[in-house]
C-alpha positions as CSV (number, residue, x, y, z in Angstrom):
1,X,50.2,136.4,170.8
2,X,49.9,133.6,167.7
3,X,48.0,130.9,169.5
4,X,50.7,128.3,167.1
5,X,53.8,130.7,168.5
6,X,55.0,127.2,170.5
7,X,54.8,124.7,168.0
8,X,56.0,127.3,165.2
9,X,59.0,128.2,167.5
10,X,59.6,124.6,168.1
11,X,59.2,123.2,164.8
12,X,61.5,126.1,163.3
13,X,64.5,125.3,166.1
14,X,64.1,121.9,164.9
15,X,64.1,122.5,160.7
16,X,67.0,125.2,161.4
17,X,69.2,122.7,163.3
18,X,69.1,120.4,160.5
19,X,69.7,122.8,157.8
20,X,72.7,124.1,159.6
21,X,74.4,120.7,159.9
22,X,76.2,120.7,157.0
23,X,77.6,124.2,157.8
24,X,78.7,122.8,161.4
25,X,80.2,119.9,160.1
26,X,81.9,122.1,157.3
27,X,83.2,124.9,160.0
28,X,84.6,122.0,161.9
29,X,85.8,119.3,159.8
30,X,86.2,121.0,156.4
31,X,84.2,118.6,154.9
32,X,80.9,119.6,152.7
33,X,78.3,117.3,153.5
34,X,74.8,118.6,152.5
35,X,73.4,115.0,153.1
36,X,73.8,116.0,156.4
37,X,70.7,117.8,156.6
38,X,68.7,114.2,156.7
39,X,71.2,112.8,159.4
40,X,71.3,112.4,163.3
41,X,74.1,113.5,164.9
42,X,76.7,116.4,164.2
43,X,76.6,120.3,165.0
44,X,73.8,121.3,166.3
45,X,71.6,119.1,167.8
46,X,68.5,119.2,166.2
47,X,66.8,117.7,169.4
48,X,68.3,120.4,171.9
49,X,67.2,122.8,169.7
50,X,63.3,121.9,168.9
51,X,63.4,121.2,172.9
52,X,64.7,124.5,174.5
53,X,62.6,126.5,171.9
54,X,59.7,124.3,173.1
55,X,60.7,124.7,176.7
56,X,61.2,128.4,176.4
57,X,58.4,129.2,174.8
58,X,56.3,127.3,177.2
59,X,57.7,129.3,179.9
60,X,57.3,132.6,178.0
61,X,53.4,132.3,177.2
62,X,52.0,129.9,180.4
63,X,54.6,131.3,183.0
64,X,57.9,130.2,184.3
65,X,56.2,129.1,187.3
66,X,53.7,126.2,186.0
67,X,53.7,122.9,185.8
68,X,54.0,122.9,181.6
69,X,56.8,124.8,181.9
70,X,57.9,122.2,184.2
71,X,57.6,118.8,182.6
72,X,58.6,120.4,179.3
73,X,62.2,121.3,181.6
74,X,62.4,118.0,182.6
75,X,61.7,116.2,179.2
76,X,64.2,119.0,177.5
77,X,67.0,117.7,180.2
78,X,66.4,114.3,179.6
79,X,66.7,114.7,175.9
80,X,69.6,116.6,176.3
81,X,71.3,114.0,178.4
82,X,70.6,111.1,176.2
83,X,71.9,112.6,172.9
84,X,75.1,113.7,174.6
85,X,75.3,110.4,177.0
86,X,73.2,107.6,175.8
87,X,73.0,107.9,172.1
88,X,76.7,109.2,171.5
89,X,77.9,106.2,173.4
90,X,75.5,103.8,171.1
91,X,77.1,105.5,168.4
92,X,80.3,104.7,169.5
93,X,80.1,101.0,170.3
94,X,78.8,100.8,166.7
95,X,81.7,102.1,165.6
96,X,83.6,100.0,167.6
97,X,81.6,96.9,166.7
98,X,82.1,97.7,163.3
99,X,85.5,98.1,162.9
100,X,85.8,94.3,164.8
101,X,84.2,92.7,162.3
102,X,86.6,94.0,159.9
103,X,89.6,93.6,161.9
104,X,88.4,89.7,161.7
105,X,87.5,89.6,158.3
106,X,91.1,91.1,157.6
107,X,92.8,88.7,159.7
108,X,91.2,85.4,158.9
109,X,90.4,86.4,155.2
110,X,88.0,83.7,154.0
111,X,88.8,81.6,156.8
112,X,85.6,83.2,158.6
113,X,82.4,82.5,158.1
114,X,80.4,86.0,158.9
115,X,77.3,85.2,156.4
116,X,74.5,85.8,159.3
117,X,73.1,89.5,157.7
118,X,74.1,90.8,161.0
119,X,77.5,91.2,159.7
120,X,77.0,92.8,156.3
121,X,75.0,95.4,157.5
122,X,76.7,98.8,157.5
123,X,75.3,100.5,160.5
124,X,75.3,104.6,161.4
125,X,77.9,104.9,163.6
126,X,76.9,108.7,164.4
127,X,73.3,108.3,166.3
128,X,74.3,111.0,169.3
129,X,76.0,114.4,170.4
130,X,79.2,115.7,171.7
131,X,78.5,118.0,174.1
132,X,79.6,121.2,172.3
133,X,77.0,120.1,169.7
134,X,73.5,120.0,172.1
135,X,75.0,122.7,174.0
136,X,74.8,124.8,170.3
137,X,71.5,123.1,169.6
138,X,70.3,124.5,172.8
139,X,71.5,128.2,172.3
140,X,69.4,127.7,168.8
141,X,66.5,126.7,170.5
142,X,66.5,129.5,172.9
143,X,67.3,131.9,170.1
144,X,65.1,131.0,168.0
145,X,62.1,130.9,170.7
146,X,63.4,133.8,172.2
147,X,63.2,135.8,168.7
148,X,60.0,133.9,167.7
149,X,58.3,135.4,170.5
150,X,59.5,138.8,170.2
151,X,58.2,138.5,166.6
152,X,54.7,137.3,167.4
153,X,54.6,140.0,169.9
154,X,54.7,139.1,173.3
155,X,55.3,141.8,175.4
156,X,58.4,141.1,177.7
């Protein structure tokens, strides 16, 4: 077995995830977006996938049974939960935010004074994960590991 099999698997879910966001986003939406690629956000979740490979991986070479195996579970869930929960709500009050300020710039015109730079910053409204999207960057991650370790031969 490749002593750098978990990082390698890890680091691979991760790059592969954000190379196949523009190909999500396309299969979905019918929009190209190849920018995509730099971005948070969007199908699949990069994070879900770098931490079930990690997770798996952990749990193929130390044991299912171990304490690694079991803080990397725990860290993978709470990652998972805050990109579909935490950050995707985040996401959305910026959006929300957002589109307020507009809505008042609209209706008062130049009757408003919005000069603080607060207000003319133009903020990523995408930061989380539906849950469609971690539960594909998950089934990445565990490809990917699950292949990885094949590859490196570990004997199963």
């Amino acid at each position: 077995m490749n002593k750098f099999y978990v990082p390698i698997a890890a680091s691979t879910a991760c790059i592969l995830a954000q190379l196949l966001k523009p190909v999500g986003h396309f299969l979905i939406h019918r929009d190209w977006n190849p920018r995509l690629v730099f971005s948070s956000g969007d199908m699949p979740s990069s994070h879900s996938a770098l931490v079930s490979a990690l997770t798996l991986a952990i749990g193929l070479t130390e044991g299912f049974d171990t304490n690694a195996f079991y803080i990397s579970l725990c860290f993978s869930v709470i990652i998972c939960y805050d990109a579909a929960n935490v950050r995707f709500y985040a996401g959305k009050n910026i959006t929300v935010t957002q589109r307020l300020i507009d809505d008042l710039k609209d209706l008062f015109g130049s009757d408003i004074v919005l000069n603080d730079k607060i207000y003319m910053d133009k903020m990523k409204g995408v930061l989380g994960h539906t849950y469609f999207e971690v539960t594909g960057g998950v089934l990445l991650g565990l490809f990917v590991s699950f292949i990885f370790y094949i590859w490196f031969g570990g004997a199963i």
